[in-house]
C-alpha positions as CSV (number, residue, x, y, z in Angstrom):
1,X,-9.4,14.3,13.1
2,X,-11.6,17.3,14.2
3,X,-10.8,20.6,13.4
4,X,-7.5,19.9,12.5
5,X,-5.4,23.0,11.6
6,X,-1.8,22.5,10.4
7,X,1.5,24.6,11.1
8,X,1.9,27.0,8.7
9,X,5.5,26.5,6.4
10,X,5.4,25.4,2.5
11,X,8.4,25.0,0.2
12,X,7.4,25.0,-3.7
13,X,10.0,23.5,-5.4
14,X,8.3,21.1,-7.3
15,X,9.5,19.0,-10.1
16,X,7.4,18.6,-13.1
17,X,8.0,15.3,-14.4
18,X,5.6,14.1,-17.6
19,X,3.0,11.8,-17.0
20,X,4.2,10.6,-20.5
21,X,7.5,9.6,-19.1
22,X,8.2,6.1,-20.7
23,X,10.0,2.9,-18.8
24,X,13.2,3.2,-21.8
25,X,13.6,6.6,-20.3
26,X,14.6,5.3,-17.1
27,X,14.2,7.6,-14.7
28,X,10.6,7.9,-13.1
29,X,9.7,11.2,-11.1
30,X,10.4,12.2,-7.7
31,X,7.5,12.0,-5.8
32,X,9.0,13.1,-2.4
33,X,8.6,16.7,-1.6
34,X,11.6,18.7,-1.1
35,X,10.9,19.3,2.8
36,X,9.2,16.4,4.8
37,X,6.7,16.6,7.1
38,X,5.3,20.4,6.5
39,X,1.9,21.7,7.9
40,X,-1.3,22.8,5.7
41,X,-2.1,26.0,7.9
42,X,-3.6,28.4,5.8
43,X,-4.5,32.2,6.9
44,X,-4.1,30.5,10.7
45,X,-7.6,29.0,10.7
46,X,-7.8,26.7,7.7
47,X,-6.3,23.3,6.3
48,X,-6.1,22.6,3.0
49,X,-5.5,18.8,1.7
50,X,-3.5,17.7,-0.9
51,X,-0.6,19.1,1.5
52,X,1.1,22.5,0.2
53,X,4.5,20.9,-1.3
54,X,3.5,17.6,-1.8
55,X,4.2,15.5,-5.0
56,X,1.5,12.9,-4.5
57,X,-2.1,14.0,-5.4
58,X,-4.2,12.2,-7.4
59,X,-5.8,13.3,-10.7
60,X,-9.2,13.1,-9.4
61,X,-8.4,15.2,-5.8
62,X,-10.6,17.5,-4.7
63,X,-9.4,20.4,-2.3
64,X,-10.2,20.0,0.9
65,X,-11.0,23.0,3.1
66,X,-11.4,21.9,7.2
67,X,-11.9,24.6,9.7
68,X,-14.3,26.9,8.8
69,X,-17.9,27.2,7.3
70,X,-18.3,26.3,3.3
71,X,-19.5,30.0,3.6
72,X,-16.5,31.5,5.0
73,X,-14.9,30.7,1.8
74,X,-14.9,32.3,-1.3
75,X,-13.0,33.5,-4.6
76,X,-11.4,30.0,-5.0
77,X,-9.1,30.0,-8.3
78,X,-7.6,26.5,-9.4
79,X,-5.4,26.5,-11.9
80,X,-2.9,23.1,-13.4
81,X,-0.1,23.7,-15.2
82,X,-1.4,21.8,-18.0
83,X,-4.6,22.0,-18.1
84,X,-5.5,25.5,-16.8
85,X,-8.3,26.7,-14.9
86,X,-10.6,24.5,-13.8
87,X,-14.3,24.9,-12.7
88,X,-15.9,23.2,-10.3
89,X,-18.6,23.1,-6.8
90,X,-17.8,24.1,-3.7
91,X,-19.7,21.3,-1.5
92,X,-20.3,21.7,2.4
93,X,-19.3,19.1,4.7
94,X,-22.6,17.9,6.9
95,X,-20.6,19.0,10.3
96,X,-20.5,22.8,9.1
97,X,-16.9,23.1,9.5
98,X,-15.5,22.9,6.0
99,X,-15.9,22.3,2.2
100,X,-14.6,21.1,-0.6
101,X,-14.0,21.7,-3.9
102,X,-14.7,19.3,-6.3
103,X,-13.3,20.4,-9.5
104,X,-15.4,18.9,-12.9
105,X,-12.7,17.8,-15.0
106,X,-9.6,15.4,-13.3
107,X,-6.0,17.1,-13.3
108,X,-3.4,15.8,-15.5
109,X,-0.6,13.5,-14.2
110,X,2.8,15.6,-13.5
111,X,1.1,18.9,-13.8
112,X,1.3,21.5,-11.1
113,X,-1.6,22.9,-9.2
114,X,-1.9,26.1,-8.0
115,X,-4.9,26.9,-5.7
116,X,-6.0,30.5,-4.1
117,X,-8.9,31.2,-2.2
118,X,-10.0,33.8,0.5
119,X,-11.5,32.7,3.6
120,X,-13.3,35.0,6.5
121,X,-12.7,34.5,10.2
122,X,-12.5,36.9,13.0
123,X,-13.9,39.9,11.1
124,X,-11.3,39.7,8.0
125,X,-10.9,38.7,5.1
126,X,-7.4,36.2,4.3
127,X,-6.0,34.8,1.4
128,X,-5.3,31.5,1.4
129,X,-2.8,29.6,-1.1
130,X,-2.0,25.8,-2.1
131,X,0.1,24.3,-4.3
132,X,1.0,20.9,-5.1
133,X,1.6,18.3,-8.0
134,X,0.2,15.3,-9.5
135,X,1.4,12.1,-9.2
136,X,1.8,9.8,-12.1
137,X,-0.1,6.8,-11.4
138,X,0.7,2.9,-11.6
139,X,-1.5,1.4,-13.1
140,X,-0.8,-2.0,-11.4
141,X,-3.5,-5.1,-11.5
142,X,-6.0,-6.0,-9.2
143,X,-5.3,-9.2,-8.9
144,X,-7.0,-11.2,-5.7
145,X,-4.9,-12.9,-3.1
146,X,-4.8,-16.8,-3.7
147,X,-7.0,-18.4,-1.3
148,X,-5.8,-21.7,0.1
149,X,-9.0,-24.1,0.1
150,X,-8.5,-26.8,3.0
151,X,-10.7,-29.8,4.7
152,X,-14.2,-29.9,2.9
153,X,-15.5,-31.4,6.1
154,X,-14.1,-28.2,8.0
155,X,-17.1,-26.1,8.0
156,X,-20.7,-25.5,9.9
157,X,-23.5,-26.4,7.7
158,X,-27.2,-25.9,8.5
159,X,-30.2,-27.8,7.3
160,X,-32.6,-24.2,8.1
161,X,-29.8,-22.0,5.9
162,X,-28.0,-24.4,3.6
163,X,-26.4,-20.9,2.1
164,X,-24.7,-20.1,5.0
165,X,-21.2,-22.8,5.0
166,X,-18.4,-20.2,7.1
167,X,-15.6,-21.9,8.4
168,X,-15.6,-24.1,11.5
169,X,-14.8,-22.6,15.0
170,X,-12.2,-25.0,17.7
171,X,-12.5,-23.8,21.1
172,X,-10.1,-25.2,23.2
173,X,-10.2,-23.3,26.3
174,X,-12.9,-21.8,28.3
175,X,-13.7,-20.3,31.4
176,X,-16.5,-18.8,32.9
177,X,-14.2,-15.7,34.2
178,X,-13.9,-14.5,30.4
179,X,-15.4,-10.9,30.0
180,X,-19.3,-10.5,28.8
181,X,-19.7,-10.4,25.1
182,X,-19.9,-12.1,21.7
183,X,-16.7,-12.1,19.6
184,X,-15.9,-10.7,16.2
185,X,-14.3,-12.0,13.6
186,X,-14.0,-12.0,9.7
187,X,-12.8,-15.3,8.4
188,X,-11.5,-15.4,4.4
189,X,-8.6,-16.8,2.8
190,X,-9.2,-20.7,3.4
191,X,-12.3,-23.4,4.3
192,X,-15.5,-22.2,3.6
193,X,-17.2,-18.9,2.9
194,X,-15.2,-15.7,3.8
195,X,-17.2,-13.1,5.4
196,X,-18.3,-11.0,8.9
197,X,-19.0,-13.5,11.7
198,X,-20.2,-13.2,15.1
199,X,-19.9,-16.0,17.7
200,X,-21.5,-16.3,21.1
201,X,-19.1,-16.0,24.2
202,X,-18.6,-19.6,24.0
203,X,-17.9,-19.9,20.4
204,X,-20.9,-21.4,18.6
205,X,-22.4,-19.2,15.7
206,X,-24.8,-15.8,16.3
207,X,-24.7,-14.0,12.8
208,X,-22.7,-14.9,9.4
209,X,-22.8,-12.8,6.2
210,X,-21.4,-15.1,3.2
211,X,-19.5,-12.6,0.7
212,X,-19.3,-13.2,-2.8
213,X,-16.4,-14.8,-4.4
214,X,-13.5,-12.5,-4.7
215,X,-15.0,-10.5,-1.8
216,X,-13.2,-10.7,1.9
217,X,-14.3,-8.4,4.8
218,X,-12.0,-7.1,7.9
219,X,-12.4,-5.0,10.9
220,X,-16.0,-6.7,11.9
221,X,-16.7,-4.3,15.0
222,X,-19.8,-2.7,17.3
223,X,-19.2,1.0,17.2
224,X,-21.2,4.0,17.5
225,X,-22.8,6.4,15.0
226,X,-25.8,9.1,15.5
227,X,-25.8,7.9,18.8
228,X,-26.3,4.1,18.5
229,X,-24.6,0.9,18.3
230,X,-24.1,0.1,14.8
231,X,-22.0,-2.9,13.3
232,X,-19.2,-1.7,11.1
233,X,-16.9,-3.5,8.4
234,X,-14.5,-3.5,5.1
235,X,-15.2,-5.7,2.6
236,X,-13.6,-5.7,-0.8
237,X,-10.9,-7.2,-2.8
238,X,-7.5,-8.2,-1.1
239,X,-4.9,-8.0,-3.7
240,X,-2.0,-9.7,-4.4
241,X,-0.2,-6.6,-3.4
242,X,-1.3,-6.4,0.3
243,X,-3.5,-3.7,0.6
244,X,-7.5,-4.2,0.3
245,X,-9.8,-2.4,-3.0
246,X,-13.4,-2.1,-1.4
247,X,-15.5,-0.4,0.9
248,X,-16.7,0.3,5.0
249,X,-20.3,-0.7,6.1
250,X,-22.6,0.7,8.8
251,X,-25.3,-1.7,9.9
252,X,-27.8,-1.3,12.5
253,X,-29.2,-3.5,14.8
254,X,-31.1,-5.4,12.2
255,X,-28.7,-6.0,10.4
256,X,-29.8,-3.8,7.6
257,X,-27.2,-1.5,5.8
258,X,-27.4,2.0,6.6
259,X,-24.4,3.8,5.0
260,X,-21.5,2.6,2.8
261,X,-18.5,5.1,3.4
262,X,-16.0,4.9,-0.1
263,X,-12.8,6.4,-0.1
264,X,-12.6,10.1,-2.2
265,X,-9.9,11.6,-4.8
266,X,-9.8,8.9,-6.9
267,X,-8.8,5.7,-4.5
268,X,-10.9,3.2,-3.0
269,X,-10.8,2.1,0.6
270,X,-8.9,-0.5,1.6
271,X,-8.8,-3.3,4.3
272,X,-6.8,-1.8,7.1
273,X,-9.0,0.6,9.4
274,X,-12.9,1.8,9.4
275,X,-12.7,3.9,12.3
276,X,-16.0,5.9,12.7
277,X,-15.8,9.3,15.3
278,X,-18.4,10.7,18.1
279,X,-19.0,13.6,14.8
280,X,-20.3,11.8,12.1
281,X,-17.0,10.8,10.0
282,X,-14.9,8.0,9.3
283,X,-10.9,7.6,9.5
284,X,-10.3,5.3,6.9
285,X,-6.5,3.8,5.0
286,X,-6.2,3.9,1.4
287,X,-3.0,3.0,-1.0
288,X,-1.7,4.8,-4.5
289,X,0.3,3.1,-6.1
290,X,2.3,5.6,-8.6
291,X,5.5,6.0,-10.0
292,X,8.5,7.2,-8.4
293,X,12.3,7.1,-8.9
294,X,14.0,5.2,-5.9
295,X,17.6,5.3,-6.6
296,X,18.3,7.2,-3.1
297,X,16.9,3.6,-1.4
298,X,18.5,1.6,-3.7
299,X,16.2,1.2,-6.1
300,X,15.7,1.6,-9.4
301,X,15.4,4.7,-11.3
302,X,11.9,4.2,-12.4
303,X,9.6,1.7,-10.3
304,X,6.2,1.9,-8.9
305,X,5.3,2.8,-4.9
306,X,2.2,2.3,-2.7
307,X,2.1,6.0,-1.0
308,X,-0.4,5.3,2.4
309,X,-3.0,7.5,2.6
310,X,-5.8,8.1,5.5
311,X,-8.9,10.1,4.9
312,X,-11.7,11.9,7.1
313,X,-14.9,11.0,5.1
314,X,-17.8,12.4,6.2
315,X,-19.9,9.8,6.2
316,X,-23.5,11.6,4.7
317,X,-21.7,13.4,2.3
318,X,-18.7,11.4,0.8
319,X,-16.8,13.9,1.1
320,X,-12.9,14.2,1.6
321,X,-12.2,16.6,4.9
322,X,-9.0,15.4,5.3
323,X,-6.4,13.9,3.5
324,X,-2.7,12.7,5.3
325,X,0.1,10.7,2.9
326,X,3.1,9.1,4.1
327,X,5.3,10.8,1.6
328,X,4.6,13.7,2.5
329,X,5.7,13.4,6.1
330,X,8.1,10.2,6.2
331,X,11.4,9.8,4.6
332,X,11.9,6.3,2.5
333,X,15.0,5.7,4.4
334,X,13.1,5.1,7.3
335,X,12.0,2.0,6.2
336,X,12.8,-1.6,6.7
337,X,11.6,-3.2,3.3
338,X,14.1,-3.7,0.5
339,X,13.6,-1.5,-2.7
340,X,15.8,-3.2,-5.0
341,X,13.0,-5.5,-6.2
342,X,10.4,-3.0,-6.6
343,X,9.0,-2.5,-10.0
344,X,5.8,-1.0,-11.4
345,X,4.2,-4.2,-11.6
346,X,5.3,-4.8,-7.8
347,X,5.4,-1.3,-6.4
348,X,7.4,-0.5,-3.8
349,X,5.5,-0.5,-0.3
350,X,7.7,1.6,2.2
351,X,5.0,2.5,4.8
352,X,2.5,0.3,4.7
353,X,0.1,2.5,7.3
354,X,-2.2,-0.9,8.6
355,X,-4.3,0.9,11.6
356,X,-5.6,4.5,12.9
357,X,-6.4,5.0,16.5
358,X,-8.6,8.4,17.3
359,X,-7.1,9.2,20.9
360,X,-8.4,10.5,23.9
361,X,-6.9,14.3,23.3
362,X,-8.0,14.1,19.5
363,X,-4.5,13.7,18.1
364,X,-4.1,10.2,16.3
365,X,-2.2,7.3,16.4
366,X,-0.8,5.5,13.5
367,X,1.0,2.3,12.5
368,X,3.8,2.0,9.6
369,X,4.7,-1.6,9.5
370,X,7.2,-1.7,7.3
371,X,9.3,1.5,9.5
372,X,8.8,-0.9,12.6
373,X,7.3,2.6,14.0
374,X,4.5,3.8,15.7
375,X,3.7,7.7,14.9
376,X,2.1,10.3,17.0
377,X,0.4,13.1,14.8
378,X,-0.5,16.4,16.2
379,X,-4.4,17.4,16.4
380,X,-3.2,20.8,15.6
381,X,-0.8,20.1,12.5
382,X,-1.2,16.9,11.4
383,X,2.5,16.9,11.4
384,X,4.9,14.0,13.6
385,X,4.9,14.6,17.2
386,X,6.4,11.4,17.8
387,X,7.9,8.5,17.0
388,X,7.9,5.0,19.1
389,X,10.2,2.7,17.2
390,X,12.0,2.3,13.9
391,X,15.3,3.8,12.6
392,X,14.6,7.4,14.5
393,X,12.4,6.6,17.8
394,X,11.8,9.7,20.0
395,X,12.4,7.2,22.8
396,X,15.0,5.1,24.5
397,X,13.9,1.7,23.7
398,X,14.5,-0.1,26.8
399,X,14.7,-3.9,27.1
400,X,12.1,-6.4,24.6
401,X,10.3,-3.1,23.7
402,X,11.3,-3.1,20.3
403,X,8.8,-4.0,17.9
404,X,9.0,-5.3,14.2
405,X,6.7,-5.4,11.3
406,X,3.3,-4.2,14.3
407,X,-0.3,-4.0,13.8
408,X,-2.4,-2.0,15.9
409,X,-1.4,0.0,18.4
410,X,-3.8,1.9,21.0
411,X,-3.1,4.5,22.9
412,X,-4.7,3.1,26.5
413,X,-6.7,5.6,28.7
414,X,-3.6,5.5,31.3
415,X,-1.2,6.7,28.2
416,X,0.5,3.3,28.1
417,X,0.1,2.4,24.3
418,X,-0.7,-1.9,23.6
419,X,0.7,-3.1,20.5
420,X,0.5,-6.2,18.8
421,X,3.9,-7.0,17.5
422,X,4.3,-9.3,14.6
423,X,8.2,-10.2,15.3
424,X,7.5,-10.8,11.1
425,X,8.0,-11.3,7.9
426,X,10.7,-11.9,8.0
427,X,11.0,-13.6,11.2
428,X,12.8,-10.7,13.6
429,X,11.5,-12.2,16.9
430,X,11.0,-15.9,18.2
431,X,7.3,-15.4,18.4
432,X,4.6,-13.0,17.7
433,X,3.2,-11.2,21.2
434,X,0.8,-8.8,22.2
435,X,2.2,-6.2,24.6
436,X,1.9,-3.1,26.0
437,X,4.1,-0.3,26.5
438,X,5.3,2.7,29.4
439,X,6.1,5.9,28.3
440,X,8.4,7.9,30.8
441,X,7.2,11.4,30.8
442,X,10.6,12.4,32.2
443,X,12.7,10.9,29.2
444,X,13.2,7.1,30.8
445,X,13.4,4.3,28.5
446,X,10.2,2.4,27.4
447,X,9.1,-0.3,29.4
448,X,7.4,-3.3,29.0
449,X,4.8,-3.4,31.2
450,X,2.6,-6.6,29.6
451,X,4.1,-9.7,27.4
452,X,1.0,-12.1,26.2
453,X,2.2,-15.0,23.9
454,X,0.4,-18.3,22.5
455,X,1.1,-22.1,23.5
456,X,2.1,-23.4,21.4
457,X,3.7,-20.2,19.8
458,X,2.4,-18.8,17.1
459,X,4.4,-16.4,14.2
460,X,1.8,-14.0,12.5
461,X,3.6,-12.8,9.1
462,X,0.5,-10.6,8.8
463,X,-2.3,-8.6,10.7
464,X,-3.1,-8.9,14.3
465,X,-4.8,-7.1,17.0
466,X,-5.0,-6.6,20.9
467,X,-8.2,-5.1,23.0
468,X,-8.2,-3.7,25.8
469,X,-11.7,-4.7,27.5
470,X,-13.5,-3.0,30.5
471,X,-12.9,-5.8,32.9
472,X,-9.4,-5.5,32.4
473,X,-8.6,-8.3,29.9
474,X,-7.2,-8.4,27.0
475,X,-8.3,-9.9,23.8
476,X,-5.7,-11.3,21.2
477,X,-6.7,-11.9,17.4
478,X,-3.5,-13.4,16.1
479,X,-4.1,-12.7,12.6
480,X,-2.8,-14.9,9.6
481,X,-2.7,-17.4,12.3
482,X,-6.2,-18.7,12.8
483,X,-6.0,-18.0,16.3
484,X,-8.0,-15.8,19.1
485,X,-7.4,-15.6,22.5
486,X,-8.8,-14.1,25.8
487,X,-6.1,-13.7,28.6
488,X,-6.7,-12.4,32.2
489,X,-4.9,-8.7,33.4
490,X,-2.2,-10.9,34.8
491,X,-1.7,-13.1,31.8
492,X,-3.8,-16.2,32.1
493,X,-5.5,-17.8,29.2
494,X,-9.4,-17.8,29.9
495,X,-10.5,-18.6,26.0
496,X,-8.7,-19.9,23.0
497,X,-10.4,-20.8,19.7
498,X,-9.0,-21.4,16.2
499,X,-10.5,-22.0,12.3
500,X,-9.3,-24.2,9.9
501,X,-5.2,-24.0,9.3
502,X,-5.9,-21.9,5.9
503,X,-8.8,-19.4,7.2
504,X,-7.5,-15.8,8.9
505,X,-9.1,-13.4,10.6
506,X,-7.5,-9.4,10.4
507,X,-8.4,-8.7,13.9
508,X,-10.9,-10.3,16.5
509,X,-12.7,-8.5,19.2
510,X,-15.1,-8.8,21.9
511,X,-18.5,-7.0,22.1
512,X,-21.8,-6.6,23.8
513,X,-23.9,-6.6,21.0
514,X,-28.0,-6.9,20.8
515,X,-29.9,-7.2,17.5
516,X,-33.0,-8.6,16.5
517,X,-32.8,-9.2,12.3
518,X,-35.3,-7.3,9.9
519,X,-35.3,-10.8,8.4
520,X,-37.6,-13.6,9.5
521,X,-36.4,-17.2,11.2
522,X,-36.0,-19.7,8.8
523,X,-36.3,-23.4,9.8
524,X,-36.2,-26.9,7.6
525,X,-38.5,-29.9,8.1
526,X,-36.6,-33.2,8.0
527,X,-38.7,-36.1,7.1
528,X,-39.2,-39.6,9.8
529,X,-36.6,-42.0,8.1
530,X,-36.8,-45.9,9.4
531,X,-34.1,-44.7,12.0
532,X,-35.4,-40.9,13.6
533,X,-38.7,-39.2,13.8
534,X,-39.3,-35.7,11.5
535,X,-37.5,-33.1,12.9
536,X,-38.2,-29.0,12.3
537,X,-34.5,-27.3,12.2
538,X,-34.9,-23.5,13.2
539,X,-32.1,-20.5,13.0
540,X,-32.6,-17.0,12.8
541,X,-29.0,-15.7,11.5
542,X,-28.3,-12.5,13.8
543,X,-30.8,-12.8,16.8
544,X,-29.0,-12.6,20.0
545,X,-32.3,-12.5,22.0
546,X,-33.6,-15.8,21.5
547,X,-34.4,-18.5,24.3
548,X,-37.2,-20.9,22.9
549,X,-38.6,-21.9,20.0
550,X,-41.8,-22.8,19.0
551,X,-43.0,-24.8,16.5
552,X,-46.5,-24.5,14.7
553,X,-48.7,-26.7,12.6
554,X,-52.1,-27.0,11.0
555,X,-54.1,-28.0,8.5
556,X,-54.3,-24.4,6.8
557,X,-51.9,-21.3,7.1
558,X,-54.7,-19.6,9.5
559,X,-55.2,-22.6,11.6
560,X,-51.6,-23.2,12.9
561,X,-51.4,-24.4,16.6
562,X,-48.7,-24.9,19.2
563,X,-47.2,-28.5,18.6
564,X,-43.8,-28.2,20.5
565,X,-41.9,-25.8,22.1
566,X,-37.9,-26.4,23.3
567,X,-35.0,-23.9,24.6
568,X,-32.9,-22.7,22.0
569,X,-29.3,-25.0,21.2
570,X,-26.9,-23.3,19.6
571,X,-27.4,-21.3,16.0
572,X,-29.8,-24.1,14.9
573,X,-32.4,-26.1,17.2
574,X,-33.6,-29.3,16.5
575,X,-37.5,-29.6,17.1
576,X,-38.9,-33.6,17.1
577,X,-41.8,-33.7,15.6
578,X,-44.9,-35.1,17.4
579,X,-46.6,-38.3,16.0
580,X,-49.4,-37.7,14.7
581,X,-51.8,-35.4,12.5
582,X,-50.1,-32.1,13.0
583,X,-49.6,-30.5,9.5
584,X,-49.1,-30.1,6.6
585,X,-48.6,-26.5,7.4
586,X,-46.0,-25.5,9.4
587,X,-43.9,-22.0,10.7
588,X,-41.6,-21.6,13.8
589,X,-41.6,-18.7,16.3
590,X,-39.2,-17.4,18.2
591,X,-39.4,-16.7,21.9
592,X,-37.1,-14.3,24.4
593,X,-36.5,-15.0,27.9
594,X,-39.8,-13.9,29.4
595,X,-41.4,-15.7,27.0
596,X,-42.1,-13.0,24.3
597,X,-43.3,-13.5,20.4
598,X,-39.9,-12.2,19.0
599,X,-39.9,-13.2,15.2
600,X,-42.5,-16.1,12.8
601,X,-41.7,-17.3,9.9
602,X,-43.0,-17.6,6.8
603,X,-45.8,-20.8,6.7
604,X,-45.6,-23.3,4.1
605,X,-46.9,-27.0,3.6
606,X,-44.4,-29.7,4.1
607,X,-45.1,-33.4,2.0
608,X,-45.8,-35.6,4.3
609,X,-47.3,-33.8,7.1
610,X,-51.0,-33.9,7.4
């Protein structure tokens, strides 16, 4: 979202409804602004976040000032309606290109804020002026989505990492024309440990990170930051409510964590999107749950609602540059979800924004899956440029273009935008289906222009994803289904692998990846038993380079020799042990393909050896 400057336009007719506002009163706040979808422009070179109008800030915003150097800005006043004038630091984003102002003290819920400022560009000297007001919050639980244990026997174990039990991987189609590249996937929910997983082209294990209980991650993907390939993920709490409590993680190549990108004013990051940008920021999705009166959908007077919210962090500072909120810009009619059983323990959840997609021009592309609509947001305002879908599509749909409850949509480097199209829940089509979709410039109806579906079909209530990858395949995560797929430009299926029945995945991708782990190989030594000789186990959870092992022995830590060397099989290779004197000391090395000392690790004696 660089540089983004907003249309200029404000109306301030706010309500000020009491944070003290009491259930028995019956009527909660209304926490739409009186004109949707304005623009943040401020003395035409600056945006300013919380949104001038809006009714939705939280009490722990800061102000957010994107399009001009933290020293271009001065004379900044804050004032709630409540609690008066508040102090505070004026922080520089790390891009040079904004600030913002991080107040000391949080705002009170229902209070108005009013903010001035006075910002220099081209020579003069402009006042600058936002006001907004706070939302009052609901205070719903966090409450952790119900896994669904299956099979005990349905996972990988490994003699050399007995911590590492993910899920087990079916493959039950392969062929050698699938693109180059591992795939990425985050199992949770079901058999085995949840957690980031990366599996060779074929399926077997490269990498696993176990999370701890409670803990899920999503979004597992190689992306780029400061100019190299880093891994990226969420990983958090998925609640009850549908919307993830957690953070995004940059790794490098060793697998070593290098930033941890949290979510600002006052919400935490959640599951659906961790998209870093070529300057050093991160797009990420958030949810608010607050109180809001939704008799105009139906609903009752005084429920709760989960407002979606994306954010520009930038990534070395934490900062908010950006802030964008569905109520602000969308109407609640627009959706498809029923209010009339929304309360403020089950809030409302009209939008639900599930991905972000940083396009080729710099404006963005986002998802509502309950509107059934894909939005187009202007790099300039921030404000609706278009809409594909839903109740009030800027496009003739033409035939099976229509799409219900989507994930993911990408805008394609052709403008044709690929969508993966739920068709659920509840069930609006026969079967969930990637696709992708024609825009007519000159006003024609959409067109389908690609239809891939699973044998036997497959109905994803939840998630999903569809890449578009170099060679011109596509690859297909099929979300709560434990399904991914690999299908040719014309539509034939190259690969198709599953978990366990319980087990999901958010989306699934294929990378190139290459990574040699900061931590050493680990390997097992299995005693001779009256029916098999010793064997050494080695792994080394992460290393894509690996060919050969090597296994070592002596009779002292400093004495070890080669006593066997074998390709590598698979995440674990089984080494027979020679007969004879070879220990009790014992490490294994691993080799590359030329043959080159990659990784040892750490020597100890085994019993019986020796």
């Amino acid at each position: 979202m660089r540089g983004l400057i907003l249309g200029a336009g404000i109306s301030l007719g706010l309500a000020l409804t009491g944070a003290s506002a009491a259930p028995a009163e019956a009527v909660g706040p209304t926490c739409t602004p009186s004109t949707l979808d304005n623009s943040a422009l401020q003395a035409g070179v600056v945006t300013i976040s919380p949104l001038p109008g809006s009714r939705d800030a939280n009490p722990q915003t800061q102000i957010s000032f994107l399009g001009v150097p933290a020293g271009a800005i001065s004379a900044i006043s804050v004032v709630g309606s409540r609690t008066g004038s508040h102090s505070g630091r004026l922080l520089a984003y790390s891009q040079g290109d904004g600030a913002s102002f991080v107040p000391s003290q949080p705002f009170a819920e229902g209070e108005r804020v009013t903010v001035h400022a006075t910002v220099r560009a081209g020579g003069s000297a402009r006042p600058l002026l936002d006001v907004f007001a706070i939302a009052q919050q609901d205070q719903i639980s966090s409450t952790p989505r119900r896994s669904q244990p299956g099979n005990a026997t349905e996972v990988e174990s490994f003699h050399s990492r007995p911590d590492l039990i993910p899920p087990a991987v079916t493959v039950t189609a392969q062929s050698p024309a699938v693109a180059p590249g591992d795939v990425f996937v985050a199992p949770y929910g079901g058999t085995g440990e949840s957690g980031p997983m990366i599996l060779e082209p074929g399926g077997g294990l490269v990498w696993f990170k176990p999370l701890a209980a409670n803990t899920e991650a999503t979004n597992l993907e190689v992306q780029e930051y400061e100019g190299k390939p880093v891994l990226t993920w969420w990983q958090g709490n998925i609640s009850v409510h549908g919307f993830g409590l957690g953070e995004g993680v940059i790794a490098d190549d060793t697998y070593t964590d290098i930033a941890h990108v949290r979510a600002g004013n006052g919400l935490q990051a959640d599951l659906h999107e961790f998209q870093l940008t070529p300057q050093g920021t991160a797009l990420i999705t958030a949810y608010d749950p607050i109180v809001c009166n939704l008799s105009s959908v139906g609903g009752p007077a005084y429920a709760g609602l989960t407002d979606s919210v994306f954010q520009e962090i930038d990534v070395r500072t934490g900062l908010v540059m950006y802030q964008w909120t569905s109520l602000d810009h969308v109407a609640l009619q627009e959706s498809y979800e029923p209010a009339n059983r929304s309360t403020t323990v089950y809030p409302y959840d009209f939008f639900h924004l599930n991905s972000i997609s940083l396009d080729h021009d710099g404006s963005l592309l986002i998802s509502s899956r309950n509107t059934w609509t894909v939005y187009k947001l202007s790099p300039q305002s921030g404000q609706i440029l278009w809409r594909l879908g839903g109740k009030h599509s800027s496009f003739k749909m033409g035939p099976a273009t229509g799409t219900a409850w989507q994930h993911d949509p990408r805008e394609l480097p052709n403008g044709t935008i690929s969508i993966f199209d739920n068709g659920a829940s509840p069930k609006t089509h026969s079967q969930s289906r990637a696709i992708v979709l024609g825009l007519s410039p000159s006003g024609g109806p959409v067109t389908l222009l690609t239809r891939l579906t699973h044998t036997p079909l497959l109905v994803a209530e939840s998630q999903g994803s569809m890449q578009s990858l170099a060679n011109g395949d596509w690859f297909v995560g099929w979300g709560q289904e434990p399904f991914f797929s690999e299908f040719s430009p014309e539509g034939q299926l190259l690969f198709d692998a599953h978990f366990p029945a319980h087990d999901e995945s958010y989306r699934a991708y294929r990378f190139a990846w290459n990574a040699t782990p900061a931590h050493p190989p680990a390997y097992a030594y299995v005693p001779a038993s009256p029916t098999g000789a010793a064997v050494v186990y080695a792994s080394w959870n992460g290393a894509t380079e690996v060919a050969a092992w090597k296994l070592l022995a002596g009779a002292s830590a400093s004495s070890l020799a080669t006593v066997a060397q074998v390709p590598r099989s698979g995440f674990e290779t089984a080494i027979a042990v020679p007969g004879g004197t070879i220990g009790p000391y014992v490490a294994v090395q691993a080799l590359g393909a030329a043959g080159q000392l990659l990784g040892t690790s750490a020597t100890t004696a085994q019993s019986g050896l020796g």
